[in-house]
C-alpha positions in Angstrom: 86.9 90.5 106.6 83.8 92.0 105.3 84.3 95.0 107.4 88.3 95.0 106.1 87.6 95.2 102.5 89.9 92.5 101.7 88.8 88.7 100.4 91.6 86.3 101.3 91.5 82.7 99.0 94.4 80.2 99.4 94.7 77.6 96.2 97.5 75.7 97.1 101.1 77.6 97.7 99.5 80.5 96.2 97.6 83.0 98.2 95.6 86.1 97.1 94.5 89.1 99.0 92.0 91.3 97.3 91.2 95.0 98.3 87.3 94.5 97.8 85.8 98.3 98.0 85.5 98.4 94.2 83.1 101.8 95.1 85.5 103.6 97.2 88.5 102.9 95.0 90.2 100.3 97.8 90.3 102.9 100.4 92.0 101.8 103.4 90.7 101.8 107.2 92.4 100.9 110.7 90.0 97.2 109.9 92.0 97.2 106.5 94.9 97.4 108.8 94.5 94.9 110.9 92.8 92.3 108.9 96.2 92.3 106.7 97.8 91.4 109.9 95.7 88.7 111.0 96.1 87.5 107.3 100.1 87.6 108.4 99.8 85.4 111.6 97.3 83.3 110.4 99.0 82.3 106.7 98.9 78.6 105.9 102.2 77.2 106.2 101.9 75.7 102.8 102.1 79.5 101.1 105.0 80.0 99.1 103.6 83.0 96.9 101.3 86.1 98.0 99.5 87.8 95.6 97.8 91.1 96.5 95.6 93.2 94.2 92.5 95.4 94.0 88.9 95.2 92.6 87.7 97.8 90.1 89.0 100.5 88.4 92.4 100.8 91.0 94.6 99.1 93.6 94.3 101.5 96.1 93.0 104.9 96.2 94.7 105.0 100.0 93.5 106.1 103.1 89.6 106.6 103.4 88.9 109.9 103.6 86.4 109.6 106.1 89.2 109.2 108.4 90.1 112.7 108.4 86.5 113.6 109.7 85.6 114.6 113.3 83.0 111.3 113.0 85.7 108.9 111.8 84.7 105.5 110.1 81.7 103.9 112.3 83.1 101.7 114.8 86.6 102.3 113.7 87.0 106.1 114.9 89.2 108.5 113.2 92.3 110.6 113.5 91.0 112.9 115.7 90.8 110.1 118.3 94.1 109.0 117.4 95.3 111.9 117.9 93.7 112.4 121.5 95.3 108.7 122.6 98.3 109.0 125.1 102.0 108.5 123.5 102.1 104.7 124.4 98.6 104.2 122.8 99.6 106.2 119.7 102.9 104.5 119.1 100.9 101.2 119.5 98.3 101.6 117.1 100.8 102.6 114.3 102.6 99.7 115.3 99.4 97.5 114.4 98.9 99.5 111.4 102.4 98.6 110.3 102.3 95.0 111.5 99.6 94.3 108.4 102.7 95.7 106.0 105.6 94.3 107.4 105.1 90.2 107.1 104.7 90.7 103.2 108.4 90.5 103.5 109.0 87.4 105.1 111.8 85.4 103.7 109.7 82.1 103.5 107.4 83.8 101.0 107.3 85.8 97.7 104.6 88.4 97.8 103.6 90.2 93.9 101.7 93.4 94.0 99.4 93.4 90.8 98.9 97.4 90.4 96.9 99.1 88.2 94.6 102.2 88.2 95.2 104.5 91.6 98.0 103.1 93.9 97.8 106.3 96.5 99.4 107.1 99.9 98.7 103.8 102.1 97.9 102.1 98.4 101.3 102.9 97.2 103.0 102.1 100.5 101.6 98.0 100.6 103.2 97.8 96.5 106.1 99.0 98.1 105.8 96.5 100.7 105.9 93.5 98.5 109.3 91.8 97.1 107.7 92.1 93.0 105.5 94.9 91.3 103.7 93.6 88.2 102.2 97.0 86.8 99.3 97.8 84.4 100.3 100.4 81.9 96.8 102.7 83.4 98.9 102.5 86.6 98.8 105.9 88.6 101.9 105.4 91.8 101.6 108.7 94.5 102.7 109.0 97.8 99.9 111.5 99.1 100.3 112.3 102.7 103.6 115.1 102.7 100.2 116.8 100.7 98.0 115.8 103.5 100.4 117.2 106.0 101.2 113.6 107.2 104.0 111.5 106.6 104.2 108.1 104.8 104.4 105.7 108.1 103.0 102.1 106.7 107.0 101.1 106.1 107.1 102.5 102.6 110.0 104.8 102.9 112.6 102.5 103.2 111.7 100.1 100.2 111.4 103.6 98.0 114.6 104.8 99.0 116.5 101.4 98.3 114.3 101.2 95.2 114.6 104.5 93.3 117.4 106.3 95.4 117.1 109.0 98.1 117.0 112.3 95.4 114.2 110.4 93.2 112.7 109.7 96.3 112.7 113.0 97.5 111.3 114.5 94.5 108.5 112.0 94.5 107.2 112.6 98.0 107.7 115.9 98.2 105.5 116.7 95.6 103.1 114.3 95.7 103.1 113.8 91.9 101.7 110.8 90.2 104.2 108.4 89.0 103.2 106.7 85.3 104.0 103.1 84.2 106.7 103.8 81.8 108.8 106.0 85.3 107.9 103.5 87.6 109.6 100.5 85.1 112.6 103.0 84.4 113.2 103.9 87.7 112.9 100.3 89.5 109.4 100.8 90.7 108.1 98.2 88.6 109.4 94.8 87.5 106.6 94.3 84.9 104.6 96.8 82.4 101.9 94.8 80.8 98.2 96.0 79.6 95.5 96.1 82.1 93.9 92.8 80.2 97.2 91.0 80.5 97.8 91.6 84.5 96.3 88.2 85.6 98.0 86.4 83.1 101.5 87.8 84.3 100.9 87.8 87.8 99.6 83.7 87.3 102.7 83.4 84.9 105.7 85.1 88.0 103.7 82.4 90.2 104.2 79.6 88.3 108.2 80.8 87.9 108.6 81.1 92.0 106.9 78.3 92.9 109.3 76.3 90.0 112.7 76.7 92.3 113.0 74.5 95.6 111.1 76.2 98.6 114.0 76.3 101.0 116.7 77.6 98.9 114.6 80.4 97.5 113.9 81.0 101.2 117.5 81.0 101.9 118.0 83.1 98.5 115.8 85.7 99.8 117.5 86.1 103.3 120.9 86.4 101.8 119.5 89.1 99.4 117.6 90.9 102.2 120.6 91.4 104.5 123.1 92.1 101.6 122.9 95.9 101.8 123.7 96.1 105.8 126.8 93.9 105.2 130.0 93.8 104.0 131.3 91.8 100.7 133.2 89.2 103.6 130.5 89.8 105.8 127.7 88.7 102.7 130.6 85.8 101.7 130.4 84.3 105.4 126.7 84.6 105.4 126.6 82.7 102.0 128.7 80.1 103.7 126.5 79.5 106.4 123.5 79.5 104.0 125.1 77.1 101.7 126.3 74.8 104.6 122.4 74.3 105.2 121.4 73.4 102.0 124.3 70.8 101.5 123.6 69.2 104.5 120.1 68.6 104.0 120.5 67.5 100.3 123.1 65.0 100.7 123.9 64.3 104.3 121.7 61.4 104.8 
């Protein structure tokens, strides 16, 4: 974890992930990567709520920029080796990247980005990979790599797209401009604006209001909401049937 940059605390249902490279601005690293993952198959089952947030002045300043570099991050590598890796190995390793995103999603949990300061490129794409986005009015949202000659590949596109609609997300990735707190609460980005002194608070506050509903049914709440834009109105009514059925059966069947 040490080498990761995150701290990972559990206190109770709630867990907290903390990007912990205060001096580099959260920078993220292949070890970031994967240390999210193994935070994702390793999560105490009790966990209903995930919190993740930065130290210092910013969430996430993105991908460390020693990455670009011929010598890469020590023991890590770089792109250049990446980029030397056969097909199967390259598609692999994004897959890995990815896998430390994707479980942030799972239906059994609520996960809250707390952003504030910088929330770059790969910092941008893990906000967009939680369900809630409590936001500090400093907050500074820019997806980076279209400037980098890259694309955005940690499974933020889709989330931006269903979020803010394909032309605003167009315009924002194209040009790699920063997004501000008052655009990201206009434009769905953010659920929350609050000052940077009052993020803890409302982040604590969301917590408590999750973790107040019944743990099944918000997981089966959160399914139904997840697959409601692939389906149909009868297909959504059948799958709220099916849903429902569950819950009745376990509440008053004997």
């Amino acid at each position: 974890m040490a080498e990761s940059g995150l701290r990972f605390e559990v206190d109770g249902e709630i867990a907290t992930i903390t990007l912990d490279r205060p001096d580099k601005r959260n920078a993220q690293t292949f070890a970031t990567w994967s240390a999210l993952a193994g935070i994702g198959d390793n999560l105490p089952e009790q966990v209903r709520v995930v919190v993740v947030k930065g130290e210092g002045p910013s969430f996430s300043a993105g991908i460390d920029l020693r990455m670009f570099t011929p010598e890469g991050v020590p023991g890590q590598g770089s792109f250049s080796s990446v980029a030397r890796s056969g097909d199967t190995d390259f598609e692999h390793n994004i897959r890995k990247a990815q896998a430390g995103f994707l479980w942030l999603r799972r239906p059994e949990i609520v996960s809250i980005a707390a952003v504030h300061g910088h929330a770059i490129g790969a910092g941008f794409q893990l906000a967009l990979s939680c369900d809630l986005r409590i936001v500090a009015d400093d907050v500074k949202f820019c997806m980076k790599e279209p400037a980098l000659g890259l694309v955005p590949d940690l499974t933020g596109t889709k989330p931006l797209v269903e979020l803010v609609g394909l032309a605003k997300a167009i315009d924002i990735c194209l040009t790699a401009r920063m997004v501000h707190a008052e655009e990201a609460m206009r434009i769905g980005l953010a659920e929350q604006v609050v000052a940077r002194d009052d993020l803890d608070r409302a982040v604590r506050d969301k917590a408590a209001e999750l973790l107040s509903t019944n743990r099944d049914a918000a997981a089966a709440t959160k399914r139904l909401l997840q697959g409601a834009r692939a389906r149909t109105l009868e297909e959504q009514s059948v799958a709220e049937g099916l849903e429902q059925a569950v819950r009745i059966k376990a509440l008053f069947g004997g």
